[in-house]
Backbone as a chain_set.jsonl record, in Angstrom:
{"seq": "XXXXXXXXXXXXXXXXXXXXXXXXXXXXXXXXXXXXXXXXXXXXXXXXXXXXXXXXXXXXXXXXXXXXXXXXXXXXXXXXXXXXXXXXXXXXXXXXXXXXXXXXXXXXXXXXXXXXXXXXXXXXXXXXXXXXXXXXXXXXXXXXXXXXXXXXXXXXXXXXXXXXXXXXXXXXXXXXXXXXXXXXXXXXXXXXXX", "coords": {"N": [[34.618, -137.718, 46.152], [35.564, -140.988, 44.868], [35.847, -144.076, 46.354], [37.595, -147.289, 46.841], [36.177, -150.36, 48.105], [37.449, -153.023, 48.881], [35.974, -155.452, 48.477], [33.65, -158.246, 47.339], [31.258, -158.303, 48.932], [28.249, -156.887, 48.782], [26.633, -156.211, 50.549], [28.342, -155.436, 52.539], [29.493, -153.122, 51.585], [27.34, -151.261, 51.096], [26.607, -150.523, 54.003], [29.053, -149.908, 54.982], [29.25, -147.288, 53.497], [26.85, -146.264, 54.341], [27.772, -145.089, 56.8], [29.201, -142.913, 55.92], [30.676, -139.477, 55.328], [28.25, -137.233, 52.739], [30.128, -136.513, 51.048], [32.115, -138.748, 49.689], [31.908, -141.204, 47.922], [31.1, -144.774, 47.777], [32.655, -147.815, 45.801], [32.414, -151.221, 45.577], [34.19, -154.168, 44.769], [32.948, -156.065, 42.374], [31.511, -153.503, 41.392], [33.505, -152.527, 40.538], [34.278, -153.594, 38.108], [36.098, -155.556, 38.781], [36.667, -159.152, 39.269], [37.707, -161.099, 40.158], [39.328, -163.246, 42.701], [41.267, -161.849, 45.049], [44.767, -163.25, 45.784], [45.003, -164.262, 49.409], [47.783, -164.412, 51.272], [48.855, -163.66, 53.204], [50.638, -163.549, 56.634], [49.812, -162.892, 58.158], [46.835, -161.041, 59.394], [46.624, -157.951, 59.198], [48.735, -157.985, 56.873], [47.158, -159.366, 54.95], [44.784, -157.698, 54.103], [46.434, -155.488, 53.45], [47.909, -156.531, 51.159], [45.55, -157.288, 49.477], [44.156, -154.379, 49.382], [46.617, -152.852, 48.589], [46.771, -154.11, 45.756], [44.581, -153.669, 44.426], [44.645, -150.893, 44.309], [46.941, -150.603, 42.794], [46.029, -151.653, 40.353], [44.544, -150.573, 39.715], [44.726, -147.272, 40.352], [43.131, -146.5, 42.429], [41.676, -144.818, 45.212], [41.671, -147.004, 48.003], [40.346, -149.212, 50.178], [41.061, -152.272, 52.294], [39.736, -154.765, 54.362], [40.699, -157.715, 56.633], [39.931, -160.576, 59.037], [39.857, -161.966, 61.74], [39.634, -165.064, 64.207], [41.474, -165.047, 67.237], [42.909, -167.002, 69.726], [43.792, -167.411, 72.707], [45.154, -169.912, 74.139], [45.601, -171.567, 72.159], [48.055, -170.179, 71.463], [47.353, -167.732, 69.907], [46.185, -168.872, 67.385], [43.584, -169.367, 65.66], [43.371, -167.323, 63.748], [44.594, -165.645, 61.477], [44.554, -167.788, 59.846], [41.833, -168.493, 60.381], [39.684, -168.684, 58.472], [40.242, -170.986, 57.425], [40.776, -173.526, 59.146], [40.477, -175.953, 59.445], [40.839, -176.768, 57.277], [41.105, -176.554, 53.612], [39.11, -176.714, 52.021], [36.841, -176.732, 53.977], [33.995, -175.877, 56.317], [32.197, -173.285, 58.128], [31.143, -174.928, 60.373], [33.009, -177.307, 60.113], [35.368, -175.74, 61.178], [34.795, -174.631, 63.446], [34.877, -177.7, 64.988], [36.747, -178.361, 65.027], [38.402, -176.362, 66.409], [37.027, -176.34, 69.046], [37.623, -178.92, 69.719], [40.634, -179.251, 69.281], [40.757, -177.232, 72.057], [39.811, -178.901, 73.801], [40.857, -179.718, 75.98], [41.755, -177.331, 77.719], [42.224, -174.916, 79.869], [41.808, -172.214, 80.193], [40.176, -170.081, 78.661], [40.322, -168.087, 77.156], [39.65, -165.282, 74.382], [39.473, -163.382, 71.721], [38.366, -161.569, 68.762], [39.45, -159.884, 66.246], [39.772, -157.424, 63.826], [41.425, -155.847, 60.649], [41.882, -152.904, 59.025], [43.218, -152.042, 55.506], [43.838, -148.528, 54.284], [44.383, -147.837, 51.249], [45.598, -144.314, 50.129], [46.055, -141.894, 48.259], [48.573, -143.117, 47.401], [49.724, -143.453, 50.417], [49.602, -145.753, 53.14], [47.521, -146.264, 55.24], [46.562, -148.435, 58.874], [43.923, -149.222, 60.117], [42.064, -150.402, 63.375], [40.043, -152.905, 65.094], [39.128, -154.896, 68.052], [37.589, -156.936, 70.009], [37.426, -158.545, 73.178], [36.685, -161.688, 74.846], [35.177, -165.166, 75.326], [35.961, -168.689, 74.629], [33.184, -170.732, 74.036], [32.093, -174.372, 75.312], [30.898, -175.226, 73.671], [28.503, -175.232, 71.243], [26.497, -172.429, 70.692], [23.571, -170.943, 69.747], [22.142, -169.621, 66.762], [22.209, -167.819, 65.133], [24.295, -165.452, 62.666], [27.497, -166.381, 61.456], [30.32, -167.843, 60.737], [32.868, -168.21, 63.682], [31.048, -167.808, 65.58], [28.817, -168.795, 66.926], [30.444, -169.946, 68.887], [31.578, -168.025, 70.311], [31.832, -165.963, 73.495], [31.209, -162.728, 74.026], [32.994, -160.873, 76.232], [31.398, -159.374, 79.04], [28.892, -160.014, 78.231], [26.364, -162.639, 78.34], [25.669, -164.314, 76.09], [26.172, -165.543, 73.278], [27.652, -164.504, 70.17], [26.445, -165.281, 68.066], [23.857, -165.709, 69.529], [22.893, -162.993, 69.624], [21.47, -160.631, 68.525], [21.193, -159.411, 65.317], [21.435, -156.245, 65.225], [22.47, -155.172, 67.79], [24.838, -157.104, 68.037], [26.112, -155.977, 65.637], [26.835, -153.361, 66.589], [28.737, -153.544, 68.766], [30.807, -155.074, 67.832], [34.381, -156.539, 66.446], [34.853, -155.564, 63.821], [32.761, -153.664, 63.226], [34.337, -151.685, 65.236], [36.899, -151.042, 64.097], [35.93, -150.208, 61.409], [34.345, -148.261, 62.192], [36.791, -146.304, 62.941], [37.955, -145.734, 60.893], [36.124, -145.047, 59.126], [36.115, -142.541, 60.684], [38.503, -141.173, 60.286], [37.869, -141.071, 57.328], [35.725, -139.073, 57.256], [36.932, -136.55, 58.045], [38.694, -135.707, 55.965], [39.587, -133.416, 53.541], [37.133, -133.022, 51.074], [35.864, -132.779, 47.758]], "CA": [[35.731, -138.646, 45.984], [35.246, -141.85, 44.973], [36.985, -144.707, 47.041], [37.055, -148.401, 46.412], [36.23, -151.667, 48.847], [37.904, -154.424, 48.164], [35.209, -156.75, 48.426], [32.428, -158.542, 46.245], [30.048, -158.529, 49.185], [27.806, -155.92, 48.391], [26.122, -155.557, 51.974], [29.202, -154.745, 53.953], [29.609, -152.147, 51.098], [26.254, -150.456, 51.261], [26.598, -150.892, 55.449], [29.673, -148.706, 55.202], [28.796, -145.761, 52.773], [25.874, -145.25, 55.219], [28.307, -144.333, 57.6], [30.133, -142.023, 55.277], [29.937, -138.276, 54.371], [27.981, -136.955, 50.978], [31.532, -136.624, 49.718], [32.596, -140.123, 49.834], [31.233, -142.375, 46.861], [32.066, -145.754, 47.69], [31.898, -148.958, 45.481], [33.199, -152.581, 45.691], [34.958, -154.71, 43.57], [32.02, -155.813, 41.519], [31.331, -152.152, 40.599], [34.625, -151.697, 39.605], [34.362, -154.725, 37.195], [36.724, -156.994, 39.042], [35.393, -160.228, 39.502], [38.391, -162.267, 40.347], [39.895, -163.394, 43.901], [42.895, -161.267, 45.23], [45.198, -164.114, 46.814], [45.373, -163.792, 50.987], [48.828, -165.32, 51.493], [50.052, -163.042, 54.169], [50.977, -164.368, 57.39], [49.16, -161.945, 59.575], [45.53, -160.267, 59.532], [47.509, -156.856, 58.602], [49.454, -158.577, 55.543], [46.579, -159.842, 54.038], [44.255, -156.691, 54.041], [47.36, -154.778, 52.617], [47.806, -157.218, 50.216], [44.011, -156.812, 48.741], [44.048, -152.753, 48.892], [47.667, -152.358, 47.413], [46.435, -154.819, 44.665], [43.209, -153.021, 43.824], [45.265, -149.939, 44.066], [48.055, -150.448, 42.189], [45.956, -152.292, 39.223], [43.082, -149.174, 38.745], [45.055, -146.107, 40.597], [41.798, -145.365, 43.043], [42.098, -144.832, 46.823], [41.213, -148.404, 48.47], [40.568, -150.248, 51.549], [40.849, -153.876, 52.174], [40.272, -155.782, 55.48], [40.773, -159.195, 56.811], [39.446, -160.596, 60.332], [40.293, -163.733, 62.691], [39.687, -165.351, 65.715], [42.655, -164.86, 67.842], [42.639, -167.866, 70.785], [45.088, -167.445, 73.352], [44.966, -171.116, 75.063], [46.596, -171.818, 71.093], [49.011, -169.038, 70.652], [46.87, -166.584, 69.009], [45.531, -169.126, 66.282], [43.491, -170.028, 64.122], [44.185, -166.16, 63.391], [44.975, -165.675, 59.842], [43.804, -168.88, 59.189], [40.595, -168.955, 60.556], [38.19, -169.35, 57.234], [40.57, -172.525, 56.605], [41.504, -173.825, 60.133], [39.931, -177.343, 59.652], [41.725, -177.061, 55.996], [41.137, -175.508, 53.188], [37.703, -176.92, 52.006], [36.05, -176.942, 55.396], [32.726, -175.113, 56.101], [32.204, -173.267, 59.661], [30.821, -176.127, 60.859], [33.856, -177.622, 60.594], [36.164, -175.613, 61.709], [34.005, -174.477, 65.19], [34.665, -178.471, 65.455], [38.456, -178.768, 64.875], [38.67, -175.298, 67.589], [36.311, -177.553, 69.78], [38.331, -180.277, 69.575], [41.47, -178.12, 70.424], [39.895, -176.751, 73.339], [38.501, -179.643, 75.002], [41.505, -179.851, 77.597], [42.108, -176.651, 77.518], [41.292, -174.411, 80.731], [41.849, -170.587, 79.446], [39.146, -170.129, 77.239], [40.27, -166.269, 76.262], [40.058, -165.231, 73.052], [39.537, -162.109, 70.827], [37.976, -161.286, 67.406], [40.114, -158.693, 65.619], [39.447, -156.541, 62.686], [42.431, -155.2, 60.695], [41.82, -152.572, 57.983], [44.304, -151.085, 54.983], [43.678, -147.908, 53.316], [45.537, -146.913, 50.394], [44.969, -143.15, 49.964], [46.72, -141.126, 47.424], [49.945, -143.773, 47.771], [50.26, -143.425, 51.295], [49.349, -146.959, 53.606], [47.045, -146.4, 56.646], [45.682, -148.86, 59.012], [42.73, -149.255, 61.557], [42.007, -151.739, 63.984], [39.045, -153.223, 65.805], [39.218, -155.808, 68.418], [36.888, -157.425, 71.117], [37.776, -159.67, 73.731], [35.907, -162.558, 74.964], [35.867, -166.699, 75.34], [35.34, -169.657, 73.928], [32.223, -171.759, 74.506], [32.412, -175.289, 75.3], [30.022, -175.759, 72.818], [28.128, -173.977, 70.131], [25.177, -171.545, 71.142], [22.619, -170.219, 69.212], [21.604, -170.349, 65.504], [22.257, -166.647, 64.286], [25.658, -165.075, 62.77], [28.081, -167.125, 61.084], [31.976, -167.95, 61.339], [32.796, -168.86, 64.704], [29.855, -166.59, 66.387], [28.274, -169.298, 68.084], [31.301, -170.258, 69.99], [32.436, -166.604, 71.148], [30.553, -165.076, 74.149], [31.966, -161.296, 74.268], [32.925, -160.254, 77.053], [30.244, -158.404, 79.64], [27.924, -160.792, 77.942], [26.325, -163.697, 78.723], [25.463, -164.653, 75.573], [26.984, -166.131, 72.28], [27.628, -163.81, 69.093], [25.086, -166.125, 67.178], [22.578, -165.508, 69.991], [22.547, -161.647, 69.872], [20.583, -159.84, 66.969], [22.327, -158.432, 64.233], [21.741, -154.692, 65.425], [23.588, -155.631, 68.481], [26.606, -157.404, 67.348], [27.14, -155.267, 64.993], [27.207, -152.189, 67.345], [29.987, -153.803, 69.264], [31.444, -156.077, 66.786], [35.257, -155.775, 66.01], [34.758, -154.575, 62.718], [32.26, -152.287, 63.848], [35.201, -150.75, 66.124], [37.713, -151.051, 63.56], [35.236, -149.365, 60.402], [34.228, -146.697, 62.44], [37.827, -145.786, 63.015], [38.219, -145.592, 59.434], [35.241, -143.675, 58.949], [36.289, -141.325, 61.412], [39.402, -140.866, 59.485], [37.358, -140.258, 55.74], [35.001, -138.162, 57.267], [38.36, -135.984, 58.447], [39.525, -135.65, 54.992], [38.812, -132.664, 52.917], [37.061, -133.864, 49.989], [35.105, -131.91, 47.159]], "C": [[35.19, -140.07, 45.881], [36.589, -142.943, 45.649], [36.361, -146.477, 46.881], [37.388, -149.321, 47.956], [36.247, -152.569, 48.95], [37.608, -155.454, 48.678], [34.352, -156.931, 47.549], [31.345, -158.626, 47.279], [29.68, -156.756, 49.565], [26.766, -155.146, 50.012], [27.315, -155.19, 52.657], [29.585, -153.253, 52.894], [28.994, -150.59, 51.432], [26.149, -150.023, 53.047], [27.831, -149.372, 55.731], [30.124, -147.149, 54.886], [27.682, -145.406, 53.598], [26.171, -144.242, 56.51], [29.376, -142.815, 57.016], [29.702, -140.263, 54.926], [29.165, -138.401, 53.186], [29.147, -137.193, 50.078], [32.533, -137.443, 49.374], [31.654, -140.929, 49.003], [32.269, -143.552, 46.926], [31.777, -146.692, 46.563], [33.014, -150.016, 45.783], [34.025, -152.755, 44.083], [34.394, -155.288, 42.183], [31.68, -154.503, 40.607], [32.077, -151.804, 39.877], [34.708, -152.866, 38.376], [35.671, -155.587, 37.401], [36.409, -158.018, 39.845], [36.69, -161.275, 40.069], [39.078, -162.505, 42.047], [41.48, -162.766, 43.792], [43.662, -162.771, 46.494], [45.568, -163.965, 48.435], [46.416, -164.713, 51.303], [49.532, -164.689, 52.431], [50.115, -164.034, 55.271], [50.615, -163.784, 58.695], [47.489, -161.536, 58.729], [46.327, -158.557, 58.525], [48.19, -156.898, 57.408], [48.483, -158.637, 54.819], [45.326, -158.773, 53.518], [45.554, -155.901, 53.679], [47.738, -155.626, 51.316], [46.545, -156.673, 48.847], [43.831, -154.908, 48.354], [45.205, -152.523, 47.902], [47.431, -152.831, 46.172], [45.817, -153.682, 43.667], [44.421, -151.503, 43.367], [46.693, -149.565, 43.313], [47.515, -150.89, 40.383], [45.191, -150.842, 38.664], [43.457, -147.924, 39.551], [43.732, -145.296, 41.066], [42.685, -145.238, 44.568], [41.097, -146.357, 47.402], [41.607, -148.686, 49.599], [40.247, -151.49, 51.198], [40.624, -154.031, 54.123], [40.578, -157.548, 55.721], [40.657, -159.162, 58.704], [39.73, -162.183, 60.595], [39.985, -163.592, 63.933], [41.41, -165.752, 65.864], [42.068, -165.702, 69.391], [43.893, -167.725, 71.977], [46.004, -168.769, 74.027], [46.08, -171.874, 73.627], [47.41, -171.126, 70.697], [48.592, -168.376, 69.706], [46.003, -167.538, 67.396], [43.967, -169.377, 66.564], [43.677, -168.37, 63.51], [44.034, -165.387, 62.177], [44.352, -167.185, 59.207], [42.466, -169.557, 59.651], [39.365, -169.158, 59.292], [38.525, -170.714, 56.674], [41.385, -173.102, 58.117], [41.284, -175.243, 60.023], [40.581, -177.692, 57.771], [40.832, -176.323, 54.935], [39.507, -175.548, 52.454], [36.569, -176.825, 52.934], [35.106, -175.999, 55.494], [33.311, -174.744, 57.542], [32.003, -174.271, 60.637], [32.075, -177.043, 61.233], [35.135, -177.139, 61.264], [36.041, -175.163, 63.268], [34.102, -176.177, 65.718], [36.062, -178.918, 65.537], [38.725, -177.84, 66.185], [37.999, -176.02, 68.701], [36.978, -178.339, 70.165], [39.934, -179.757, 70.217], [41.59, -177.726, 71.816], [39.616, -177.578, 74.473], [39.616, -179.827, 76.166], [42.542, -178.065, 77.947], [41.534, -175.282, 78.856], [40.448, -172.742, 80.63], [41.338, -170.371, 78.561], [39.382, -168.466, 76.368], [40.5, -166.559, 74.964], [39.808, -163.835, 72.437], [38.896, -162.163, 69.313], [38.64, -160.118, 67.166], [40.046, -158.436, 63.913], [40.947, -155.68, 61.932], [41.79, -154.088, 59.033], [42.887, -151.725, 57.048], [43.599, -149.869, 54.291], [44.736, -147.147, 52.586], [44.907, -145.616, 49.892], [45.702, -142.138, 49.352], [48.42, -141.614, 47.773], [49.664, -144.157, 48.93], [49.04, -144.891, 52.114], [48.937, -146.326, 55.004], [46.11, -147.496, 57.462], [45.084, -148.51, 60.198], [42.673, -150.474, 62.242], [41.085, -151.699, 64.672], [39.661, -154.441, 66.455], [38.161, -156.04, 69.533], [36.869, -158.876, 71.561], [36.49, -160.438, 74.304], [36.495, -164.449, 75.029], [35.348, -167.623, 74.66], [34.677, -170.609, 74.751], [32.875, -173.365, 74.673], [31.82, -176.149, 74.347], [29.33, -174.884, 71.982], [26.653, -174.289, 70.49], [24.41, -170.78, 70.189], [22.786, -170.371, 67.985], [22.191, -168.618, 64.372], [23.943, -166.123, 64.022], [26.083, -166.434, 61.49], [29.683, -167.084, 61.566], [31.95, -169.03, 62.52], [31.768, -168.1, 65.858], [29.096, -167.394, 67.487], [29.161, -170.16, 69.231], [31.808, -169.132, 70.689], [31.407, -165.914, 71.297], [31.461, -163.82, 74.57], [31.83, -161.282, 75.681], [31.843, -158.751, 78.101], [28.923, -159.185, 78.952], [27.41, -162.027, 77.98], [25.403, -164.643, 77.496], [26.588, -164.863, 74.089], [26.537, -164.534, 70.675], [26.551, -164.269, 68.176], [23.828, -165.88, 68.498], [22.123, -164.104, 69.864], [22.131, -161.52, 68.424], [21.182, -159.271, 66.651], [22.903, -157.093, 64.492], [23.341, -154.611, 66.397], [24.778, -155.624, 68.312], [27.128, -156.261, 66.815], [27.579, -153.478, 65.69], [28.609, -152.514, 68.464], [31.487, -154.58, 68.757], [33.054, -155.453, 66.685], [35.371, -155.0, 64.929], [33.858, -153.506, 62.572], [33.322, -151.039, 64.187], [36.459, -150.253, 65.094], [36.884, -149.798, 62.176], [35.017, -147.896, 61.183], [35.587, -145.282, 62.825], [38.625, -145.103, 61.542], [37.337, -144.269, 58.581], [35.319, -142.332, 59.225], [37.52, -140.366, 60.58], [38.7, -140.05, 58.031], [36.5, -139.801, 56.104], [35.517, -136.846, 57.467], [38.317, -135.556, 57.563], [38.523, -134.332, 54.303], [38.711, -132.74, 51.313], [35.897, -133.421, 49.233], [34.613, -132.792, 46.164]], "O": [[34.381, -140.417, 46.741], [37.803, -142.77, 45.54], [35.188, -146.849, 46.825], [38.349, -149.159, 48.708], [35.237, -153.249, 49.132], [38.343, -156.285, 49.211], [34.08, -155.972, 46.827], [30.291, -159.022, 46.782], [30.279, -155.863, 50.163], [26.42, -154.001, 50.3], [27.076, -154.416, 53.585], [29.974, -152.273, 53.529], [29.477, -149.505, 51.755], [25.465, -149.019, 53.248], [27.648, -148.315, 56.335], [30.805, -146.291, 55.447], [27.444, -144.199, 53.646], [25.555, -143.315, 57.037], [30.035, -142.009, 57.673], [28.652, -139.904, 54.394], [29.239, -139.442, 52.534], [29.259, -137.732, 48.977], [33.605, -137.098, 48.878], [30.593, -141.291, 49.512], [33.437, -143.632, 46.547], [30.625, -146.562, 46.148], [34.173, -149.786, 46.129], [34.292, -152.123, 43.061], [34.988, -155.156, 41.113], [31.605, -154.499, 39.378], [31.922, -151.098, 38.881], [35.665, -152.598, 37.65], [36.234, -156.195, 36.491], [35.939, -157.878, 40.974], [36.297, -162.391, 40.41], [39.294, -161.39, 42.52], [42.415, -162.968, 43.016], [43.225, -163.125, 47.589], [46.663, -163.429, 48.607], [46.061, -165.848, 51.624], [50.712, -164.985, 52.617], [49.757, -165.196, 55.076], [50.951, -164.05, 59.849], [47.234, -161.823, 57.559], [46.38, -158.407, 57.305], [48.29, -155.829, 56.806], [48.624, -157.972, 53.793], [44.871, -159.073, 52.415], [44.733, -154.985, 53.717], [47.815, -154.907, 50.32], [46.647, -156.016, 47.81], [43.468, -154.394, 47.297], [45.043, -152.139, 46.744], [47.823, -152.088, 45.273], [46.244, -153.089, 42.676], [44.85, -151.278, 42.235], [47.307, -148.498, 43.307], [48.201, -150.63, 39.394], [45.268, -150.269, 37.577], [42.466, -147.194, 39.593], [43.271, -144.231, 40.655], [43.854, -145.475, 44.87], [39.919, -146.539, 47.095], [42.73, -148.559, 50.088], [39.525, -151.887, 50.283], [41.319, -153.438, 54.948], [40.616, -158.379, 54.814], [41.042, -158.278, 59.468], [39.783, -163.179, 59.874], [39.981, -162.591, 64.65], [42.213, -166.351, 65.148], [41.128, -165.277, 70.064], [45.004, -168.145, 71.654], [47.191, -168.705, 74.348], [47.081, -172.541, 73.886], [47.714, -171.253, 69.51], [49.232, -168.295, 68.657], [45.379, -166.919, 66.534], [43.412, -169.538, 67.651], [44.371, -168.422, 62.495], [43.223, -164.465, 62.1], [43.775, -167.358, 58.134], [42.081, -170.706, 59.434], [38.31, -169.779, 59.426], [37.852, -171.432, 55.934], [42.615, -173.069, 58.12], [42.123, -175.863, 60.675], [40.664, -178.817, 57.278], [39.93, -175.571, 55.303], [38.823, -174.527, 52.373], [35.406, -176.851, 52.531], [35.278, -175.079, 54.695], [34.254, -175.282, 58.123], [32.703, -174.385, 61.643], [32.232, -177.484, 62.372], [35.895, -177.923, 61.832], [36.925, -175.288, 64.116], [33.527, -176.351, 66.793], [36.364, -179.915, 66.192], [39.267, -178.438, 67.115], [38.882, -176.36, 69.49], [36.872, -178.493, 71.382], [40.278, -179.882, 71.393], [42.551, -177.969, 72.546], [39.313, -177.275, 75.627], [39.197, -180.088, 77.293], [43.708, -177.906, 78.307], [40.431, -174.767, 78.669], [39.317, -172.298, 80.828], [41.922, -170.418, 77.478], [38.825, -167.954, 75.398], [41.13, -167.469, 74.426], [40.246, -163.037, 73.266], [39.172, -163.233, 68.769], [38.394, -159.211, 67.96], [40.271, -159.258, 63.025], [41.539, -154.899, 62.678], [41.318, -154.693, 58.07], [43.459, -150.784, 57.597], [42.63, -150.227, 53.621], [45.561, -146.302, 52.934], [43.832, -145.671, 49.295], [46.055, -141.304, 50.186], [49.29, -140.871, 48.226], [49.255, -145.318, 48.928], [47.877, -145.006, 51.726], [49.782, -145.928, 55.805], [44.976, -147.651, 57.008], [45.5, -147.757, 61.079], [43.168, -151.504, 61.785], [40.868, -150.585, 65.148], [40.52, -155.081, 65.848], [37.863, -154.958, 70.039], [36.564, -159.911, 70.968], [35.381, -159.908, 74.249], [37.628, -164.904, 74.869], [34.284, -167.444, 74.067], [35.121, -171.187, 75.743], [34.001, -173.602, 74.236], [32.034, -177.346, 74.154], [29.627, -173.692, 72.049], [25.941, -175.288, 70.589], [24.959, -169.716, 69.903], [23.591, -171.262, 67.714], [22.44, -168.558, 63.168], [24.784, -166.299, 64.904], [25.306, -167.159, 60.868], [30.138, -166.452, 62.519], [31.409, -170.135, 62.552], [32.114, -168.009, 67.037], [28.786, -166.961, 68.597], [28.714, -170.827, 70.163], [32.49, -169.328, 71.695], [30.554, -165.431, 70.553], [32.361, -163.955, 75.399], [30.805, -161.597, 76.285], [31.716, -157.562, 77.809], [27.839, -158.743, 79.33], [28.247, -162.794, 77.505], [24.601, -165.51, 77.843], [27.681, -164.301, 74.022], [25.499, -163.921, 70.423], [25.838, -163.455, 67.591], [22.691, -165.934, 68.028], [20.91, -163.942, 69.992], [22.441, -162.204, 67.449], [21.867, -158.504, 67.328], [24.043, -156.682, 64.272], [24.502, -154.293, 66.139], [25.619, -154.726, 68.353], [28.125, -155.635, 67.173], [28.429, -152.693, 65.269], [29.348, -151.603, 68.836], [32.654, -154.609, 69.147], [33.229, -154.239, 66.786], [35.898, -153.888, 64.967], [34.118, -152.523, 61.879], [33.304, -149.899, 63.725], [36.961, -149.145, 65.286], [37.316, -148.648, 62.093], [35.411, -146.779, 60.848], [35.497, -144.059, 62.93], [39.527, -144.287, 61.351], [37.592, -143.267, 57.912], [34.934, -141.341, 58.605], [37.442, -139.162, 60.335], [38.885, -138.878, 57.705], [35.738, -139.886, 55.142], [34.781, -135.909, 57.158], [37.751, -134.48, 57.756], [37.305, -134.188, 54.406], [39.619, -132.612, 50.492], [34.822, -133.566, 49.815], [33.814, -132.387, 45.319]]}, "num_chains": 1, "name": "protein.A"}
C-alpha cells in the first residue's frame, strides 16, 4: 500500500517508513510532485493537520497523513499553541519567538507547559487521529545549543535538562511526536495490507 505524508521534509519521511511494515510504501509531498504550501488556517493543532491530509487526499485520492505540533503554555491559556511557528508574528525566526514567550513569562510563576503532537490520517475516506503529548516547563532562559523551535526553553519533565541539551536519539525516543507517530504506526502496522 502506498500512503502519502504530507510534508516536503524528507527526513521525518524516511524516519517514519523505518518504523513501518514491508507493506507500507510511504512518500512525501515532493514524491508525489506537489511542491506548493497547503494553507494552516485552522484554529487548533487538530484543524490544521486535517486540513493538510484532507487536502492531499481529496486532490490525488491516496490514503494520507498530515500533522501539526505546538507548544501548549498553561501560565498563557494554552498558547502560543497553534500559533507557535508565528508567535512573535509571522516573519519571526525561533529566536524570536523563544524571546516574545520569554518576555511573557518573566512575571509569570507556573512555568507548566506541554509539547503536543496531533496527527490526521485519511484512510480509504474515513478521518483518524493520533496524539502525542509531553509535559514539562518553561526555562527562564534558553539552554543548550541542539534542537530547534522552542527546545531550548522546554525541560521535560523527569529531566533536568533542556530539549536542546539532550541528543537527538534521546529526544526523539520521548518526544511528543515520537508518542503520537508511534501510535499511528501501531495503527498501519494493524491494517491488513497486500
Amino acid at each position: 500500500m502506498e500512503l502519502v505524508f504530507a510534508t516536503h521534509n524528507l527526513n521525518k519521511v524516511i524516519e517514519v517508513q523505518d518504523m513501518l511494515t514491508s507493506g507500507i510504501q510511504l512518500i512525501g509531498l515532493d514524491q508525489l510532485g506537489f511542491n506548493e504550501d497547503i494553507a494552516e488556517n485552522g484554529l487548533d493543532l487538530k484543524s490544521n493537520a486535517q486540513i493538510k491530509a484532507t487536502h492531499i487526499y481529496g486532490l490525488f485520492g491516496k490514503n494520507c497523513f498530515a500533522d501539526d505540533t505546538g507548544l501548549e503554555v498553561d501560565a498563557l491559556n494554552g498558547l502560543p499553541g497553534v500559533y507557535s511557528a508565528r508567535f512573535a508574528g509571522e516573519q519571526k525566526s525561533d529566536t524570536d519567538n523563544i524571546k516574545f514567550l520569554l518576555e511573557k513569562m518573566k512575571s509569570k510563576s507556573n512555568r507548566r507547559a506541554q509539547f503536543r503532537a496531533v496527527i490526521c490520517l485519511v484512510y480509504k475516506g474515513d478521518t483518524i487521529f493520533f496524539e502525542g503529548a509531553i509535559e514539562g516547563e518553561i526555562t527562564h532562559e534558553p539552554i543548550g545549543n541542539d534542537g530547534f523551535g522552542y527546545d531550548s526553553v522546554f525541560k521535560p519533565k523527569g529531566f533536568d535538562i533542556t530539549f536542546a541539551q539532550m541528543d537527538s536519539y534521546l529526544k526523539n525516543q520521548i518526544s511528543h511526536r515520537y508518542i503520537a507517530f508511534k501510535k499511528l504506526v501501531t495503527y498501519l502496522n494493524g491494517l491488513k495490507v497486500i
